[in-house]
C-alpha positions as CSV (number, residue, x, y, z in Angstrom):
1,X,6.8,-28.5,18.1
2,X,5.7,-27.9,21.6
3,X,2.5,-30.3,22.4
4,X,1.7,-34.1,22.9
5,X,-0.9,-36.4,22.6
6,X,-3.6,-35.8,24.6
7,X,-6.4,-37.9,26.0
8,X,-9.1,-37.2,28.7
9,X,-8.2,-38.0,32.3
10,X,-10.1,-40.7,33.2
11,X,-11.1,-38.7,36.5
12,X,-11.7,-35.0,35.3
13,X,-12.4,-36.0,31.9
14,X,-10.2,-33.0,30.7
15,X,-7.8,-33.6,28.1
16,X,-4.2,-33.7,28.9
17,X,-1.0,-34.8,27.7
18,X,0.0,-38.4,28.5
19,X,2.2,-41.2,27.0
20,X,0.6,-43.3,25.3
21,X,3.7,-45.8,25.2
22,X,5.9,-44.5,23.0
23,X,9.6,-43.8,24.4
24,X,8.8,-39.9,24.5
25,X,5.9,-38.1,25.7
26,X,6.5,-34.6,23.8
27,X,6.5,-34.7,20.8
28,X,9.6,-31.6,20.4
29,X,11.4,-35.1,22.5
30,X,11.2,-37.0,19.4
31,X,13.1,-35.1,17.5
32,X,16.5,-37.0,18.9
33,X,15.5,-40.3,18.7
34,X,14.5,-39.6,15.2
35,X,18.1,-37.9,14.2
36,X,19.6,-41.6,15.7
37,X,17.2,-43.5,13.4
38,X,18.3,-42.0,10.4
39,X,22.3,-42.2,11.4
40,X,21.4,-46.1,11.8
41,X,21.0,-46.0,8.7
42,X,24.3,-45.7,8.0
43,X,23.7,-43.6,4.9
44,X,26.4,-40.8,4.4
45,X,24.4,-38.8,2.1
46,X,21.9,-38.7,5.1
47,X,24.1,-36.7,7.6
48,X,22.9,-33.3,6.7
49,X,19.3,-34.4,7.4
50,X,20.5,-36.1,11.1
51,X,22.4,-33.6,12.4
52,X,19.8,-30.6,11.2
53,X,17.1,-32.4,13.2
54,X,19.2,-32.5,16.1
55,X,19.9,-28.8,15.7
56,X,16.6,-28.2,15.6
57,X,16.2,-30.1,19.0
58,X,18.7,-28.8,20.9
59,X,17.5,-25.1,19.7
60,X,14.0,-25.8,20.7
61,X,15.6,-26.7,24.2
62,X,17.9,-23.0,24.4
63,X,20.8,-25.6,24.0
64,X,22.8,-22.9,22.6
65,X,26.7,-24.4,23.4
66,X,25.9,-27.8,22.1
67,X,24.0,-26.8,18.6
68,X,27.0,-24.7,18.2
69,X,29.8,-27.8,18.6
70,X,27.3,-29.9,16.0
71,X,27.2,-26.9,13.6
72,X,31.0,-26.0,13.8
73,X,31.4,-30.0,12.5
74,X,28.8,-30.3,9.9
75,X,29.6,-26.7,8.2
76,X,33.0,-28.2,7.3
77,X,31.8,-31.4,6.3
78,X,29.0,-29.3,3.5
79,X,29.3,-25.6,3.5
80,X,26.2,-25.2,1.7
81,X,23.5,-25.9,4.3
82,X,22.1,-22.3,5.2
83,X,20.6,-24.0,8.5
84,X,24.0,-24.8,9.9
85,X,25.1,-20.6,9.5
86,X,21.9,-20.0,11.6
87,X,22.7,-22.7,14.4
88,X,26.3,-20.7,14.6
89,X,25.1,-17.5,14.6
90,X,23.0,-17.8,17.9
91,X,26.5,-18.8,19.2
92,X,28.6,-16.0,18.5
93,X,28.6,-12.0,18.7
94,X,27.4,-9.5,16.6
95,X,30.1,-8.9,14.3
96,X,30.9,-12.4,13.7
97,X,26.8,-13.3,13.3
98,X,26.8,-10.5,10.7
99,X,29.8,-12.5,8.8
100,X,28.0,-15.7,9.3
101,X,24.5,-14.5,7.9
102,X,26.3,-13.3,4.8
103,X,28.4,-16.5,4.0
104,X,24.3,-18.4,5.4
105,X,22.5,-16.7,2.3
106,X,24.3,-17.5,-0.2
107,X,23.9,-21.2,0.3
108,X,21.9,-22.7,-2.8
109,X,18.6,-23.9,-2.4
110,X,17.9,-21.7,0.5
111,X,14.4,-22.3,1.9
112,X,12.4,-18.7,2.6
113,X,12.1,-20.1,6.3
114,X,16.0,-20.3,6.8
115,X,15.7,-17.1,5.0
116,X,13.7,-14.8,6.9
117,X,15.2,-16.5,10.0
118,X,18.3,-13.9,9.4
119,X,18.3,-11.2,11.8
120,X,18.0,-7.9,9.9
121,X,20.7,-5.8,11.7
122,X,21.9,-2.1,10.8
123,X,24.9,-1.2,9.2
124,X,27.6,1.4,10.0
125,X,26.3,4.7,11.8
126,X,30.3,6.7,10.9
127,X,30.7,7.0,7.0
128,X,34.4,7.2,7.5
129,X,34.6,4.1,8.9
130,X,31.9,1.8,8.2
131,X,30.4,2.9,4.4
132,X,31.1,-0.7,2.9
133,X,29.3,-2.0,6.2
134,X,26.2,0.7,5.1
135,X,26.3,-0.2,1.6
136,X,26.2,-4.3,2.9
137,X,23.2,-3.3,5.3
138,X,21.1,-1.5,2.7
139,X,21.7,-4.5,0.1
140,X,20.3,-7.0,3.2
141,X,17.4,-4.8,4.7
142,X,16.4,-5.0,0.7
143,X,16.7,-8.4,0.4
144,X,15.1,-9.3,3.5
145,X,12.1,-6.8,2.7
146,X,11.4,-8.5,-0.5
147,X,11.6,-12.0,0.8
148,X,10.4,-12.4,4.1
149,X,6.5,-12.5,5.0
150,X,4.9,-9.4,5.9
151,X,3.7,-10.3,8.7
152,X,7.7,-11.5,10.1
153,X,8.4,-10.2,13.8
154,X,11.6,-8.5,11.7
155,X,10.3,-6.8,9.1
156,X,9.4,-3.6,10.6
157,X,13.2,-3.6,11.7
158,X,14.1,-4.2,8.6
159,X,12.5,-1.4,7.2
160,X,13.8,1.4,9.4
161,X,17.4,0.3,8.5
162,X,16.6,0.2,5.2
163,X,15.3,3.8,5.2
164,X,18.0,5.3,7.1
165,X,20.6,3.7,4.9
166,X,19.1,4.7,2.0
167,X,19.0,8.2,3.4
168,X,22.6,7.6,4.2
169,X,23.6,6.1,0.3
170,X,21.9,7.9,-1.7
171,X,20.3,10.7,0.2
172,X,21.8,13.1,-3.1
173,X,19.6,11.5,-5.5
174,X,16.4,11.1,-3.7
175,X,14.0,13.7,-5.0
176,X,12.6,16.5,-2.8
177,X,9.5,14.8,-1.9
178,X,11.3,11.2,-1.7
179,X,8.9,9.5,-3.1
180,X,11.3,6.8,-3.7
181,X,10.8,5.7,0.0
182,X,6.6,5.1,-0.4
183,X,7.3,1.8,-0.8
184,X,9.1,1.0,2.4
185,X,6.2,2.9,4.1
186,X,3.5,1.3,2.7
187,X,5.4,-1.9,3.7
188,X,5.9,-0.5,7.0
189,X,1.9,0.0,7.4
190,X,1.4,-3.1,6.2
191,X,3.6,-4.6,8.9
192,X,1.9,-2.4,11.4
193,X,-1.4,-3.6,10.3
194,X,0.0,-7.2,11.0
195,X,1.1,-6.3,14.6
196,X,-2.6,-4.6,15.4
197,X,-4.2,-7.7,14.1
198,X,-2.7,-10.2,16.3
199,X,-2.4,-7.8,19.3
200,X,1.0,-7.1,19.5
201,X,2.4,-3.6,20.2
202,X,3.8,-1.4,17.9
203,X,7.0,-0.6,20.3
204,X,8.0,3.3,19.5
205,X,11.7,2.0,19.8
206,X,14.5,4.1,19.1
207,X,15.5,2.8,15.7
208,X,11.5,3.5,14.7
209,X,11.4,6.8,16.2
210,X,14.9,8.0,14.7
211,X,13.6,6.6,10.7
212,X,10.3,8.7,11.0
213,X,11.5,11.4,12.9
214,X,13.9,12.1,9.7
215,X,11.7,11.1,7.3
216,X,9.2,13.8,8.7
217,X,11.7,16.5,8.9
218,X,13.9,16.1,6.0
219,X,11.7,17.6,3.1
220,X,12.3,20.6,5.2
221,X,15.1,20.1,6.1
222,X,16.2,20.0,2.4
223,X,14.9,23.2,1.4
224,X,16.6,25.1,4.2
225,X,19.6,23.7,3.9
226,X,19.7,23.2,0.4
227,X,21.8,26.5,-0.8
228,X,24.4,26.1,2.1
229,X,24.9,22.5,1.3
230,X,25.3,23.2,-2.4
231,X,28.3,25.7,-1.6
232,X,30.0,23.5,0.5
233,X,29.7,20.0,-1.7
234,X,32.8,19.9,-2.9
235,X,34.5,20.0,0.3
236,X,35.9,16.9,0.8
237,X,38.1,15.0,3.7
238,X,41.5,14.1,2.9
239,X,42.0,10.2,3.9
240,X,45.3,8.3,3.0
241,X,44.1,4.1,2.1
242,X,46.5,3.4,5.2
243,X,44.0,5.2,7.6
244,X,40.9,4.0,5.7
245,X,42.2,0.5,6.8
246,X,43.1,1.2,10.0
247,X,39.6,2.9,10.7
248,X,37.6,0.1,9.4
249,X,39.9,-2.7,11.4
250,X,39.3,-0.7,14.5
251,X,35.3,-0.3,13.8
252,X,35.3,-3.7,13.2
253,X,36.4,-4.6,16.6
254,X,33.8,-2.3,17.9
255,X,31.0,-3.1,15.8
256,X,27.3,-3.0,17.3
257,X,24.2,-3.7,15.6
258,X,21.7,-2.7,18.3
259,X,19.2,0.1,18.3
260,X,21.7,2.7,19.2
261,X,22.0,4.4,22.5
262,X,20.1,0.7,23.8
263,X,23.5,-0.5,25.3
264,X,24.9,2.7,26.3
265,X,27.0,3.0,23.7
266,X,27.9,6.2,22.6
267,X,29.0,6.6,18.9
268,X,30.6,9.9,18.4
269,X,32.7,10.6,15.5
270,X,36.9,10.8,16.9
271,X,37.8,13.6,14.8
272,X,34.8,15.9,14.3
273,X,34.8,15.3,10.5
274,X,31.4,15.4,9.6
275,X,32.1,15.8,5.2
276,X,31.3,13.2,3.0
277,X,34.2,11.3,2.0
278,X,35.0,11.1,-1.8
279,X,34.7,6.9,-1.8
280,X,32.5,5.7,-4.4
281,X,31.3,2.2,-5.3
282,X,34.6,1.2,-6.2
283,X,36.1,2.2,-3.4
284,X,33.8,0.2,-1.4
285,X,34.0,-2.8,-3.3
286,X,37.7,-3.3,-2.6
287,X,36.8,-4.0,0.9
288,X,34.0,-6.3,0.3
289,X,34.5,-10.3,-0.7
290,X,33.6,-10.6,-4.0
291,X,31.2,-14.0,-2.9
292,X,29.9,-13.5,0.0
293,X,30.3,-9.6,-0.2
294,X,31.1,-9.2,3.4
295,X,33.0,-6.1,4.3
296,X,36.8,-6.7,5.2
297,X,40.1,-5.1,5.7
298,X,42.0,-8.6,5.4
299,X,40.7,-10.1,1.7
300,X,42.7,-11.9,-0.4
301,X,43.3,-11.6,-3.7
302,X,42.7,-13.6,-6.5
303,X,46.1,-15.3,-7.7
304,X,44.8,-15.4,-11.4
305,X,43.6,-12.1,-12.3
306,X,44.6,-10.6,-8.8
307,X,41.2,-8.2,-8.9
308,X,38.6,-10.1,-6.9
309,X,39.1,-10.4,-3.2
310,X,37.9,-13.2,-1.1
311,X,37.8,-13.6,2.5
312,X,38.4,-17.2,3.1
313,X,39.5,-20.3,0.8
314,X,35.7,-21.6,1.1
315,X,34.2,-18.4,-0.2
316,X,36.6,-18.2,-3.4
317,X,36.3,-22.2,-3.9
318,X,31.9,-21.3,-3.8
319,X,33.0,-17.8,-6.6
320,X,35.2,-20.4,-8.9
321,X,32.6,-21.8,-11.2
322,X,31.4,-18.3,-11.7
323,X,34.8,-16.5,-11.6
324,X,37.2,-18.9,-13.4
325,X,36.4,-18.0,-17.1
326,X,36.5,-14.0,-16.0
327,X,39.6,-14.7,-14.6
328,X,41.3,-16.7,-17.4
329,X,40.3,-14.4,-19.8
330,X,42.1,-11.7,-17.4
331,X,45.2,-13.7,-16.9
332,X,45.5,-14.6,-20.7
333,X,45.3,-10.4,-21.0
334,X,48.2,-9.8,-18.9
């Protein structure tokens, strides 16, 4: 959007930006007067399209506090503009932006631009506390690795959390030469080759240099450690539900989805347990809404067949037309 129309100075004969008598100069500055036109409309079925340009504007302009007050009031008015999720999310922290992408993408009709505009952000580093939250990042690094554009300034990002958290998830049943991971590395070349093309630097940052450091030692890693791990898999770590909940309320409030060490932060497990935890997929889906399928310790049950778990009354009213003949059938069980 930056640019204007240009003309050549009369004196220099270079071209240059000028007003040619319009009532804005820029053209990014034309973005408001054309959000007013459509309101004077006075067409209410137009109000999504008005207030989205004049996100777009005040975004353009770093307007951060203002697009957020315009977003807070449009999301309530239609829930299901995946533009408006975005606009809040460049207002608010990192654990609330991870809850707002989540409730963003499920919006119907999602454009691949609003899309890809999600920030691909890692998951939980402490099984204990955060393996719904690792589950939830490899399910969006995979969805954001199929979608976006190759060439997207996040993919390579997206790749090394997708890696790791596969590594993490279902390390067990990769096979000894992993070849279940060539395709994120020939996506991950690709996305490299992208980067050399246009000049840009492939930065060796710590999130990169952690996914192929393990990659690149794990195969023999594996073998060494194979026999000792083997003896010891059964050993598991005693966890009452109470603690679960407590431990994933109190990572919550902690939660940081920067590269880590970038910060300073220092994530060390409390209690030195370093087992895996006997949680499957069940397990983890108790603490994940059943719509937008973000991780929580405070869900709500469904009233009718009191199995799915919602975290909001906007996020079970957008599961109803999927959920309600499940849950009739479930109620008219009991």
């Amino acid at each position: 959007m930056d640019g204007g129309f240009q003309a050549p100075d009369p004196r220099t004969g270079k071209l240059s930006v000028q007003n040619i008598g319009l009532s804005f100069t820029m053209w990014h500055d034309a973005l408001p007067l054309c959000a007013n036109a459509i309101r004077a409309r006075g067409r209410p079925d137009e109000a999504d399209k008005a207030d989205m340009v004049d996100l777009k504007y005040l975004i353009l302009k770093a307007q951060v506090a203002q697009a957020v007050v315009i977003a807070r009031k449009a999301v309530q008015r239609n829930p299901h503009i995946g533009f408006y999720y975005y606009a809040l999310i460049l207002g608010s922290d990192m654990s609330e932006g991870l809850r707002l992408a989540k409730k963003g993408l499920k919006c119907p009709k999602l454009s691949s631009y609003v899309r890809s505009l999600q920030d691909a952000s890692a998951g939980g580093k402490e099984l204990q506390e955060g393996v719904a939250f690792a589950m939830s990042a490899l399910e969006d690094s995979q969805s954001f690795i199929n979608e976006a554009p190759p060439d997207s300034s996040k993919m390579r990002n997206a790749i090394y959390v997708n890696v790791l958290m596969s590594l993490l998830i279902k390390g067990h049943e990769l096979s000894d030469d992993m070849r279940e991971l060539l395709d994120a590395k020939k996506r991950l070349d690709i996305a490299d080759d992208f980067s050399r093309f246009f000049s840009r630097p492939v930065s060796k940052t710590q999130m990169r240099l952690a996914c192929m450091e393990l990659v690149s030692r794990m195969q023999n890693a594996w073998k060494e450690w194979d026999k000792i791990i083997h003896a010891h898999s059964d050993v598991r770590s005693e966890i009452s539900p109470a603690k679960a909940e407590d431990d994933l309320a109190d990572w919550l409030e902690q939660i940081d989805i920067e590269d880590p060490g970038v910060c300073g932060h220092d994530h060390r497990h409390r209690d030195g347990i370093t087992t895996h935890l006997s949680l499957g997929v069940n397990d983890v889906e108790l603490n994940r809404c059943s719509w937008c399928r973000n991780p929580s310790v405070v869900l709500k049950k469904c009233s009718g067949c009191g199995k799915t778990r919602y975290c909001d009354s906007t996020c079970q009213k957008e599961h109803w037309k999927t959920h309600k003949k499940v849950c009739k059938k479930e109620s008219n069980a009991h």
